[in-house]
ZAKOLVO-889715 format. One record per residue (C-alpha): residue number from 1; residue in three letters; z, x, y. Coordinates in Angstrom, 3 decimals. Example, Ala and Ser with C-alpha at 12.3 -4.5 7.8 and 13.67 -1.06 7.14 Angstrom:
<sites>
n | res | w | u | v
1 | ala | 7.800 | 12.300 | -4.500 $
2 | ser | 7.140 | 13.670 | -1.060 $
</sites>
This chain:
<sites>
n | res | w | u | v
1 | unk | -26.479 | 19.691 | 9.581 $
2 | unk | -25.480 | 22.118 | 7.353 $
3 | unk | -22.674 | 21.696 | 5.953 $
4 | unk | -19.895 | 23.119 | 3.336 $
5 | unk | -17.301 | 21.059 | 1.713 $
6 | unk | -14.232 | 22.942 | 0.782 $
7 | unk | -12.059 | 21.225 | -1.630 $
8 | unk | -9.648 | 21.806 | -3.899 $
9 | unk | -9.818 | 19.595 | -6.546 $
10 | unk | -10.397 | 20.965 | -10.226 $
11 | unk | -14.342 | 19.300 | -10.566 $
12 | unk | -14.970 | 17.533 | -12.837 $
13 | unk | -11.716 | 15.392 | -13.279 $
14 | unk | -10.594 | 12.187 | -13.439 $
15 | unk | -8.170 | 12.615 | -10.221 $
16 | unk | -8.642 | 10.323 | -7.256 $
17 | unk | -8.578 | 13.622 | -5.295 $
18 | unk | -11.879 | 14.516 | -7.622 $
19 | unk | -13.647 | 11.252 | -7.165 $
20 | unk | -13.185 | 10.929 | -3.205 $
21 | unk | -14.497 | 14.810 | -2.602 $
22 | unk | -17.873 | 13.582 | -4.756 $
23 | unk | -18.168 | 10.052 | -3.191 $
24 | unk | -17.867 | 11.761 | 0.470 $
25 | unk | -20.467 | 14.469 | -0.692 $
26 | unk | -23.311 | 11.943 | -1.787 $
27 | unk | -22.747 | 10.001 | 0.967 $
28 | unk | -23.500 | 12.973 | 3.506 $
29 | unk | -26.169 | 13.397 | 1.618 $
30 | unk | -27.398 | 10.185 | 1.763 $
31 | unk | -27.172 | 10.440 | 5.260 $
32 | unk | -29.745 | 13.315 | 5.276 $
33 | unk | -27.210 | 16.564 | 5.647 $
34 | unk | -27.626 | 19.772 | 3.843 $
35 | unk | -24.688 | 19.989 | 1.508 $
36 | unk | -22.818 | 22.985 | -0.214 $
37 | unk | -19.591 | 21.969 | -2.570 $
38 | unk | -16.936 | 24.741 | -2.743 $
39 | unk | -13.932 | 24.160 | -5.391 $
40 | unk | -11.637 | 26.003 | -7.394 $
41 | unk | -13.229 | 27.779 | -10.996 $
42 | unk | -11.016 | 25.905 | -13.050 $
43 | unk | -13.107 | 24.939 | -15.059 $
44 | unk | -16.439 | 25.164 | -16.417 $
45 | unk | -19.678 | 24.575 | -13.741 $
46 | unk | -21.056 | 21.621 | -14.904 $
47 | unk | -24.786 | 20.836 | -14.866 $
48 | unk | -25.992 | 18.394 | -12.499 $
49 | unk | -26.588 | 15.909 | -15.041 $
50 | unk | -23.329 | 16.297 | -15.713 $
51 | unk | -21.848 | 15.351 | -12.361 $
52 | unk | -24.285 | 12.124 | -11.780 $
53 | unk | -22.776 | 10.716 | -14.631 $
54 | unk | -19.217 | 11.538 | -14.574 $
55 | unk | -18.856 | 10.394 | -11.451 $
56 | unk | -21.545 | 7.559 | -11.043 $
57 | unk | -23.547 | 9.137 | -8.679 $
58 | unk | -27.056 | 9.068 | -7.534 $
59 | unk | -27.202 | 12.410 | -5.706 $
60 | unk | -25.075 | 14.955 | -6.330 $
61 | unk | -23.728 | 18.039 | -4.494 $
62 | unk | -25.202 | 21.975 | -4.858 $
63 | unk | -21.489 | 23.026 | -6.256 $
64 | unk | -20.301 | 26.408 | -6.436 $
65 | unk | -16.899 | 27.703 | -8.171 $
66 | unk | -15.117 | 30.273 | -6.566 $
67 | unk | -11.910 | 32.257 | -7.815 $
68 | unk | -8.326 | 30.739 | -6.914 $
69 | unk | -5.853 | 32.559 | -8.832 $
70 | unk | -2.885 | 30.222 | -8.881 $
71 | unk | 0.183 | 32.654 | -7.575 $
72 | unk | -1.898 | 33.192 | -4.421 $
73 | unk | -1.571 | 29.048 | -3.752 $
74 | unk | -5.405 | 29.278 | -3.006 $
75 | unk | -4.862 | 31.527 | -0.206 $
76 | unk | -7.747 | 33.890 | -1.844 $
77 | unk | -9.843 | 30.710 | -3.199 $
78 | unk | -9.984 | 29.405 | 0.858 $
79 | unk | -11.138 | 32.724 | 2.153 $
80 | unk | -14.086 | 33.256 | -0.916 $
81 | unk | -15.450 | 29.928 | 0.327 $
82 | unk | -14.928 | 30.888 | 4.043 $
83 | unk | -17.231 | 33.651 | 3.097 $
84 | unk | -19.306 | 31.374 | 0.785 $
85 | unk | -19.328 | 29.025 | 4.108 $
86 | unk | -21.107 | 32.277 | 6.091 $
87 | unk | -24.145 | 32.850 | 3.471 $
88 | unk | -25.041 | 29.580 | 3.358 $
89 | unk | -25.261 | 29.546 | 7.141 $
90 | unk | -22.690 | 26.018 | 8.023 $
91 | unk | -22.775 | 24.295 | 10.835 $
92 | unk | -19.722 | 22.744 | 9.913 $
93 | unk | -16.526 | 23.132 | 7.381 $
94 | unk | -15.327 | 19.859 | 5.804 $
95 | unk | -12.704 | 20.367 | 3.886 $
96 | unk | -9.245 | 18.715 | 2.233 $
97 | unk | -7.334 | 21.833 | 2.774 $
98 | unk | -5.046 | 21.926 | 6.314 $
99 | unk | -5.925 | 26.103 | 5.603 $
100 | unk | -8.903 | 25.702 | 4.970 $
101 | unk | -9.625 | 23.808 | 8.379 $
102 | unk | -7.277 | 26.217 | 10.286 $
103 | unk | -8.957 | 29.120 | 8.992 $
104 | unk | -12.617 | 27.780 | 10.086 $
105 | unk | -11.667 | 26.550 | 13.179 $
106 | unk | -10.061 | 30.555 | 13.871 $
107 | unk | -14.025 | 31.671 | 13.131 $
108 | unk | -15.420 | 29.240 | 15.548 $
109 | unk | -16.687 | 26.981 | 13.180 $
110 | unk | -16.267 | 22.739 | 13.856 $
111 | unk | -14.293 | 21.524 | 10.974 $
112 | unk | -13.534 | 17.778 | 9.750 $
113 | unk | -10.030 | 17.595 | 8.222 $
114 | unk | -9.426 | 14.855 | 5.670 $
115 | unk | -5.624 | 13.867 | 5.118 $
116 | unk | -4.515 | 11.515 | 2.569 $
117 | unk | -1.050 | 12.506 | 2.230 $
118 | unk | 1.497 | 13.826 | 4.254 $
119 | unk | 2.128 | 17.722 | 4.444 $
120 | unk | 3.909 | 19.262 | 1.765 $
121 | unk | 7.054 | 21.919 | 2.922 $
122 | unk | 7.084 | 23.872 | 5.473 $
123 | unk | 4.007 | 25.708 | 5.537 $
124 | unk | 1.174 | 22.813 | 5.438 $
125 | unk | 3.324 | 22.002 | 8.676 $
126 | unk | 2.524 | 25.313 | 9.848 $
127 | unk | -1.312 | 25.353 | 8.941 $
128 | unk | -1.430 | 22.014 | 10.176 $
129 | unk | -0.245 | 23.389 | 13.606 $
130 | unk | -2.117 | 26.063 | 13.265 $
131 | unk | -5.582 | 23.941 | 12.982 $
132 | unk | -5.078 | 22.062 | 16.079 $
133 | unk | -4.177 | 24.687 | 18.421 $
134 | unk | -7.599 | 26.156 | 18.285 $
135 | unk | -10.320 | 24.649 | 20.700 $
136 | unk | -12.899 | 24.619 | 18.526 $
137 | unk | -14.542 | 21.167 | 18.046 $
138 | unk | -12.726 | 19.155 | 15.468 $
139 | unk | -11.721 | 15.518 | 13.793 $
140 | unk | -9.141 | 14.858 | 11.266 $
141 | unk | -9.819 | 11.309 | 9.441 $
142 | unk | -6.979 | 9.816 | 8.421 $
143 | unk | -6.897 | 6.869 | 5.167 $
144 | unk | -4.233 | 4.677 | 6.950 $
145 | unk | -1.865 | 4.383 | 10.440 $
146 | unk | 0.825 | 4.647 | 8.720 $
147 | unk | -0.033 | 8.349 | 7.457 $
148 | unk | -0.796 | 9.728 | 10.888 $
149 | unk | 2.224 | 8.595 | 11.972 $
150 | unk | 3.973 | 10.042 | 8.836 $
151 | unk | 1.737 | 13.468 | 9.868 $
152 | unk | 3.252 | 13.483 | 13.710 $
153 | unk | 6.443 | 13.016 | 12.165 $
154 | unk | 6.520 | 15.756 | 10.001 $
155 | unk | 4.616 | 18.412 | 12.259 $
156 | unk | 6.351 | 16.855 | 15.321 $
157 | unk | 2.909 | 16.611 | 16.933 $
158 | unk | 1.245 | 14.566 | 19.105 $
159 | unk | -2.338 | 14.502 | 17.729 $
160 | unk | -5.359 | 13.804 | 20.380 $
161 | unk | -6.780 | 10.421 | 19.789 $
162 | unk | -9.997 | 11.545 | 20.496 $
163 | unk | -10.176 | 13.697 | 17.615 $
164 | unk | -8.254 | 11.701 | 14.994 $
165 | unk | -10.529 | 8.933 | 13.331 $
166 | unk | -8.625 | 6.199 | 11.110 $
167 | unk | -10.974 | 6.291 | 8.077 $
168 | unk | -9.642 | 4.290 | 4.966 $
169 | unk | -11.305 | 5.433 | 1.473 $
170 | unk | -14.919 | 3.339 | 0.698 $
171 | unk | -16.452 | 1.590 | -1.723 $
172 | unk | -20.538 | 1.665 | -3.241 $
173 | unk | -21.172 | -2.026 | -2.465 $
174 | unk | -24.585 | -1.557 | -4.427 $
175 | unk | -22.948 | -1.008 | -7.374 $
176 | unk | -21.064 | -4.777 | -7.300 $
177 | unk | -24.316 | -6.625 | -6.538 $
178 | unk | -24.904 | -9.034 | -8.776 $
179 | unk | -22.219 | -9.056 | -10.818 $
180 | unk | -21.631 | -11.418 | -14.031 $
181 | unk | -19.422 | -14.185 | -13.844 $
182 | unk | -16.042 | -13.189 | -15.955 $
183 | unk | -17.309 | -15.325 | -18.733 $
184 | unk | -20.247 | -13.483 | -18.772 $
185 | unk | -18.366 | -9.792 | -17.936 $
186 | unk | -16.264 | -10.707 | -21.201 $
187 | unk | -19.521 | -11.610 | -23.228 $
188 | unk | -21.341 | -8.361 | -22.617 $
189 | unk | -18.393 | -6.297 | -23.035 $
190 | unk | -17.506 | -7.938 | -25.939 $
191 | unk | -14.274 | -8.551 | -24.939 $
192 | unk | -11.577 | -11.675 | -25.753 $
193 | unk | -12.836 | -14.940 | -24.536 $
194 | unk | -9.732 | -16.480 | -21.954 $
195 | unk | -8.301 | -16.328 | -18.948 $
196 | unk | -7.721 | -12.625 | -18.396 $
197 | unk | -5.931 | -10.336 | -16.224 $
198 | unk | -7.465 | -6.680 | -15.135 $
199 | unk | -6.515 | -3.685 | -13.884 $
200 | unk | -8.134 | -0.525 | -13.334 $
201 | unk | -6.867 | 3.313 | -13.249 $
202 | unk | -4.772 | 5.764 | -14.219 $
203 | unk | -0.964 | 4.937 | -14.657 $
204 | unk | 1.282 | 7.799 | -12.816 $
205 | unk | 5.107 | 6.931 | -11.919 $
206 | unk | 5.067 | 3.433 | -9.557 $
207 | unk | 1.629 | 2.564 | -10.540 $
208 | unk | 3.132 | -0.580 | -12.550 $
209 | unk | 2.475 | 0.396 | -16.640 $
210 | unk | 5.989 | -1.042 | -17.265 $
211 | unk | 5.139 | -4.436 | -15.119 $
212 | unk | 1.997 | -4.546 | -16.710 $
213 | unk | 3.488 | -4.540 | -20.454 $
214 | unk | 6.408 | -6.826 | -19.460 $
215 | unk | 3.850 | -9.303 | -17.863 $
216 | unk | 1.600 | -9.795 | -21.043 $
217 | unk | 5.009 | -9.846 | -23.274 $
218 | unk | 5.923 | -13.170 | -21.407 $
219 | unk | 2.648 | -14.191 | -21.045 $
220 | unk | 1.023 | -14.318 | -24.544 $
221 | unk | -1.680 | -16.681 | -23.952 $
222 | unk | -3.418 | -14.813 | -21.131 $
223 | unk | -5.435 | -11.596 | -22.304 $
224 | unk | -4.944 | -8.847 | -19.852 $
225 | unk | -7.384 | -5.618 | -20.039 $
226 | unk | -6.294 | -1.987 | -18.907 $
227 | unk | -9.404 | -0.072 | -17.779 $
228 | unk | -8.361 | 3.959 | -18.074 $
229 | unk | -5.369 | 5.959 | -18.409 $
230 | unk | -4.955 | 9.531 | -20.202 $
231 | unk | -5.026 | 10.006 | -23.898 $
232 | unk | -1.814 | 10.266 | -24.202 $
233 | unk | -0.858 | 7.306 | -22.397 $
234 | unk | -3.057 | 5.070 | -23.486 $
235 | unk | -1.829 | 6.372 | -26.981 $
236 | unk | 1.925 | 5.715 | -25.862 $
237 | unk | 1.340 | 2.315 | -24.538 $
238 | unk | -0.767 | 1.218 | -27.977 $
239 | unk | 2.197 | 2.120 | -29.998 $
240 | unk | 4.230 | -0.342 | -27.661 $
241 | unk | 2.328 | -2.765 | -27.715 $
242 | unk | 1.576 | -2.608 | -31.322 $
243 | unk | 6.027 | -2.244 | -31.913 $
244 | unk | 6.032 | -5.179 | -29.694 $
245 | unk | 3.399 | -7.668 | -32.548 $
246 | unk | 1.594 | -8.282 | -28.759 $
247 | unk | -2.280 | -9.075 | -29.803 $
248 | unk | -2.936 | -9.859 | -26.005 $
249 | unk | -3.964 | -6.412 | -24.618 $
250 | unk | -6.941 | -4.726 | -24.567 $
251 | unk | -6.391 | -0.624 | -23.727 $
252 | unk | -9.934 | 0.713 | -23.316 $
253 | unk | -9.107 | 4.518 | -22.162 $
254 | unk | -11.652 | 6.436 | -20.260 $
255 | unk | -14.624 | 4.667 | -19.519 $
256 | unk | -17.355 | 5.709 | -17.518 $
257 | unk | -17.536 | 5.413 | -13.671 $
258 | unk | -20.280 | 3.566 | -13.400 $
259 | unk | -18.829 | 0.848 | -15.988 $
260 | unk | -15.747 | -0.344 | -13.645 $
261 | unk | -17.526 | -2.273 | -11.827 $
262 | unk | -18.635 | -5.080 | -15.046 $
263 | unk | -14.792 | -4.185 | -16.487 $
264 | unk | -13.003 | -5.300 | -13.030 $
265 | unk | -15.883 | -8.527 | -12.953 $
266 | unk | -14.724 | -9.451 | -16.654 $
267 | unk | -11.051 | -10.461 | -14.971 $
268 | unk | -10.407 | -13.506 | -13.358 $
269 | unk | -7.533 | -12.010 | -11.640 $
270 | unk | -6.992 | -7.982 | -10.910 $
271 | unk | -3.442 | -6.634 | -10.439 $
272 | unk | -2.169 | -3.683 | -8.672 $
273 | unk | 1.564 | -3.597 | -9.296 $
274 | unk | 3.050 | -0.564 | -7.143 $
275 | unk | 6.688 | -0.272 | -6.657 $
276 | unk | 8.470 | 1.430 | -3.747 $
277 | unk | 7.803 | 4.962 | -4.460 $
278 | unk | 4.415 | 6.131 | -5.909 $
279 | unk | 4.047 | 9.496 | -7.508 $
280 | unk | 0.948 | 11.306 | -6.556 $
281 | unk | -1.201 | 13.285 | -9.289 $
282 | unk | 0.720 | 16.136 | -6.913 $
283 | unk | 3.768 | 14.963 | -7.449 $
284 | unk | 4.300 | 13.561 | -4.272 $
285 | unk | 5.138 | 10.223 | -3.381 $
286 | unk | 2.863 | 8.239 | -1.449 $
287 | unk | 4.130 | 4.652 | -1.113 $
288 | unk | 4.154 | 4.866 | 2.348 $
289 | unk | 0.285 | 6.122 | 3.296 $
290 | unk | -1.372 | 4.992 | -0.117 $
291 | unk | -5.097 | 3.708 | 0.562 $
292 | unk | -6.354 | 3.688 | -3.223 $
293 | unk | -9.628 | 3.442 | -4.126 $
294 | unk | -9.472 | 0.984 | -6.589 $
295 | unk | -8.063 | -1.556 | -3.895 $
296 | unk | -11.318 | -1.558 | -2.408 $
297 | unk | -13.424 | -1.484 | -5.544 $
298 | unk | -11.125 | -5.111 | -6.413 $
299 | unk | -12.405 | -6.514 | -2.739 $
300 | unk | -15.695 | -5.905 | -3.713 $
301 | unk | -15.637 | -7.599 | -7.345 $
302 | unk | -15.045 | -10.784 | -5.616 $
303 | unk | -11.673 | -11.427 | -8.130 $
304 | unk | -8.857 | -13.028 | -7.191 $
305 | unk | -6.080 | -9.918 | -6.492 $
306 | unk | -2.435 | -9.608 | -6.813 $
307 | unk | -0.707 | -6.842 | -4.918 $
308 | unk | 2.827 | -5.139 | -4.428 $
309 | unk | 3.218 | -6.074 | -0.689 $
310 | unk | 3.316 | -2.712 | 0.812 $
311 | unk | 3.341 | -2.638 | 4.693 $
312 | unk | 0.646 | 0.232 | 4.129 $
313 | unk | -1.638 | -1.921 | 1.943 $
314 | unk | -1.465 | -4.895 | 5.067 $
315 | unk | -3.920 | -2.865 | 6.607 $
316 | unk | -6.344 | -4.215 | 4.627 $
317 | unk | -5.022 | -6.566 | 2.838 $
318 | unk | -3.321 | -10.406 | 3.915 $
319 | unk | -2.726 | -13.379 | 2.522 $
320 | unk | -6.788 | -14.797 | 3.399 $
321 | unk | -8.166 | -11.910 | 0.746 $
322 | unk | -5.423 | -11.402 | -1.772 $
323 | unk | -2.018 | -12.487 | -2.758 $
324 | unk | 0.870 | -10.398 | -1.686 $
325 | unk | 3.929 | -9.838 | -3.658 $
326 | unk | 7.320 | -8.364 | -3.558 $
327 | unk | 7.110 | -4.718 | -5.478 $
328 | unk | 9.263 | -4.038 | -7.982 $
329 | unk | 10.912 | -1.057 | -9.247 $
330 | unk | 9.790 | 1.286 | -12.206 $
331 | unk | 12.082 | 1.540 | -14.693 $
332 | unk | 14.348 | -0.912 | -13.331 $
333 | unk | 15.022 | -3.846 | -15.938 $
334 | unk | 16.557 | -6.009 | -13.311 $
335 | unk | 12.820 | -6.945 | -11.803 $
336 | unk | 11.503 | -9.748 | -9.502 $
337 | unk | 9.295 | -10.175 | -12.810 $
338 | unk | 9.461 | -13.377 | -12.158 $
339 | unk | 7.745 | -14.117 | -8.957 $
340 | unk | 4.802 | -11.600 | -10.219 $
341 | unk | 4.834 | -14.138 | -13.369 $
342 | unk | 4.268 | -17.314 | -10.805 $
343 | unk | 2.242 | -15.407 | -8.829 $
344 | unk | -0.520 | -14.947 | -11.695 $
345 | unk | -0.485 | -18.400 | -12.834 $
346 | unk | -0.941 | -19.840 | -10.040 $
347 | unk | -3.956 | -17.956 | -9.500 $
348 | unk | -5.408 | -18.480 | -12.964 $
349 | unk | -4.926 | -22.415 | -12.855 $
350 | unk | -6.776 | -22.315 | -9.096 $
351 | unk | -9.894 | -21.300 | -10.007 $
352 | unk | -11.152 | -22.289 | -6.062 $
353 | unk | -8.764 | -20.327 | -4.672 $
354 | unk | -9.568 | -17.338 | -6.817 $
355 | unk | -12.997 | -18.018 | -5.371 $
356 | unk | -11.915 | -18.124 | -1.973 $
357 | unk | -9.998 | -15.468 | -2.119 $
358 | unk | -12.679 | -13.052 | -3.891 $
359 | unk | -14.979 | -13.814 | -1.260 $
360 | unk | -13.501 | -13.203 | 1.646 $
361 | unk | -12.301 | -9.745 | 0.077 $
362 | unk | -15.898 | -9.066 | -0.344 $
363 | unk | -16.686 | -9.879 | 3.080 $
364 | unk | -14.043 | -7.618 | 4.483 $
365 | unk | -14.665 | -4.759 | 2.335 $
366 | unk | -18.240 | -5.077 | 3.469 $
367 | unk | -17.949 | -2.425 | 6.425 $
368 | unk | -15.885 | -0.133 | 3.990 $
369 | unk | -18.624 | 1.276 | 2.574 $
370 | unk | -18.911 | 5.502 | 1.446 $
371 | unk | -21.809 | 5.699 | 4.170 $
372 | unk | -20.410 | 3.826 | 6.826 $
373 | unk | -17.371 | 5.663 | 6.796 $
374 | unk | -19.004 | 8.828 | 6.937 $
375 | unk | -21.228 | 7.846 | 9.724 $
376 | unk | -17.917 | 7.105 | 11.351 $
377 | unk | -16.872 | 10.723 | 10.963 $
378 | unk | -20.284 | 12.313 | 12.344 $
379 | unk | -20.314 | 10.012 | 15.211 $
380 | unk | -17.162 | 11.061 | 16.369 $
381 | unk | -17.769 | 14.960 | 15.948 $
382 | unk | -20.922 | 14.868 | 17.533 $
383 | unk | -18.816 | 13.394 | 20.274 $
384 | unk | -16.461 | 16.322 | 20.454 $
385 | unk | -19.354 | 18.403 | 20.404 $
386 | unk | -21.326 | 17.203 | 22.874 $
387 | unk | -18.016 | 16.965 | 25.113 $
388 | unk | -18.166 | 20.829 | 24.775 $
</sites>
């Protein structure tokens, strides 16, 4: 098929919003589809080059930027790349954008919806209504139960389960094949020989910077290694930890997408400390439907992992592929530090159960893959379609 992605995330970035849009575009194409990337001109259009290696891809979408002036909330940017959508003769609108969806569906067009957080005010309600009153052929994917339920609660609609496909975010399984023991990992990176603690990402409100820093202050003789994070906070955090005389943390900033993979193998055990509420790059908080992307980059490292217990994050994680924890709040110095703290250790002096662990992660992240997913989401259109 032909089809146009719509999105609205600034391109390139280092958002998860970014990465996702890209990882769902190369695997479309890797399924043999014609594809056509709209997103805002917010920046320069980068070369092709360009996008392969910022976001560790092997194919990479045709990408067009279109205006968005930002007073107009994208109104004008979504109808440009409806137009766009017409020249290059789609089949199909896939888009990110409840407006976006709505607006194709109104010109007859199928349209896949992806949702990965709940609408925002009144009027995403409203387009969201709007998109699935029109009989057009559609599906929405959602990352996780809990946010379709979130989404019926806030549009106070029943969705039709034939069109609604429970798709959680993927993973390149390629790209973890073969993988370095974290000996190894820590030799070629040239990082601190010892027992060492990972984690991967950018740090926005909930995502755990302060647990992170109060873990390695009361545990000095385990190295932990932060993978990412802005300028400015890695900047902020290095003056910490530099006030604090701790010699146990390695900050690396921004490093390439296609190096995570030997950076999450150099850790014996990978953390993702979330508290109750999670601010979105947006703004909005998302502890309730989070399905991040780096959970199921951990599965596939085969590491041991240690994770806020969320009831959102049971949906692919247990207690047979990771160890669950009770989260803890940011900012709040009265933490359950302490059972994170046990938690760890454990894990570090059990080397066969970080083994254990690590594998059967990899084994259930092994039908979470980019293409899979996305073969999910044709199957089910072509359903609709054919229903027609």
């Amino acid at each position: 098929m032909k089809i146009t992605l719509i999105t609205n995330s600034r391109i390139p970035s280092l958002t998860a919003n970014s990465i996702q849009a890209m990882k769902v575009a190369q695997a479309l194409m890797q399924l043999g589809h014609d594809i056509k990337m709209f997103a805002p001109a917010e920046t320069e259009l980068p070369n092709y080059q360009l996008l392969l290696t910022h976001y560790g891809l092997r194919l990479a979408p045709n990408l067009e930027l279109l205006p968005s002036i930002s007073g107009f909330k994208r109104l004008d940017f979504i109808v440009h790349a409806q137009r766009a959508a017409k020249r290059f003769g789609a089949d199909l609108i896939y888009t990110w954008l409840p407006q976006s969806a709505a607006l194709g569906a109104w010109m007859g067009y199928p349209v896949v919806l992806e949702m990965h957080a709940d609408n925002s005010g009144k009027l995403g309600v409203w387009w969201m209504r709007q998109f699935w009153k029109q009989k057009t052929p559609k599906v929405m994917t959602v990352t996780t139960s809990a946010l379709r339920k979130a989404l019926e609660r806030s549009t106070n609609f029943q969705f039709k389960d034939e069109a609604v496909l429970l798709a959680p975010n993927g993973v390149e399984l390629e790209k973890y094949a073969g993988l370095p023991s974290p000996v190894e990992a820590r030799r070629q990176l040239n990082l601190k020989e010892g027992l060492t603690v990972g984690f991967t990402g950018h740090i926005y409100p909930g995502r755990g910077a302060d647990l992170l820093f109060e873990l390695a202050r009361q545990m000095p003789a385990v190295n932990f290694l932060w993978v990412g994070g802005t300028p400015e906070v890695v900047d902020f955090w290095r003056s910490k930890l530099t006030e604090a005389g701790m010699t146990n943390v390695t900050m690396t900033g921004f490093v390439k997408h296609e190096a995570i993979p030997l950076y999450q193998a150099a850790a014996d055990v990978l953390l993702m400390p979330y508290s109750r509420s999670i601010e979105a790059s947006s703004g909005q908080d998302i502890a309730e439907v989070i399905n991040p992307m780096k959970m199921f980059e951990y599965m596939a490292a085969g590491r041991g992992i240690v994770c806020a217990d969320l009831s959102v994050i049971r949906e692919v994680l247990n207690e047979g592929n990771a160890v669950l924890v009770e989260p803890v709040e940011e900012g709040n110095r009265e933490w359950g530090i302490g059972n994170w703290k046990t938690a760890i250790e454990a894990l570090l002096a059990d080397e066969p159960r970080r083994l254990a662990l690590g594998m059967q992660a990899r084994k259930d992240v092994a039908q979470l893959t980019w293409v899979k997913r996305e073969e999910r989401v044709m199957e089910l259109l072509n359903k609709n379609l054919q229903s027609l």
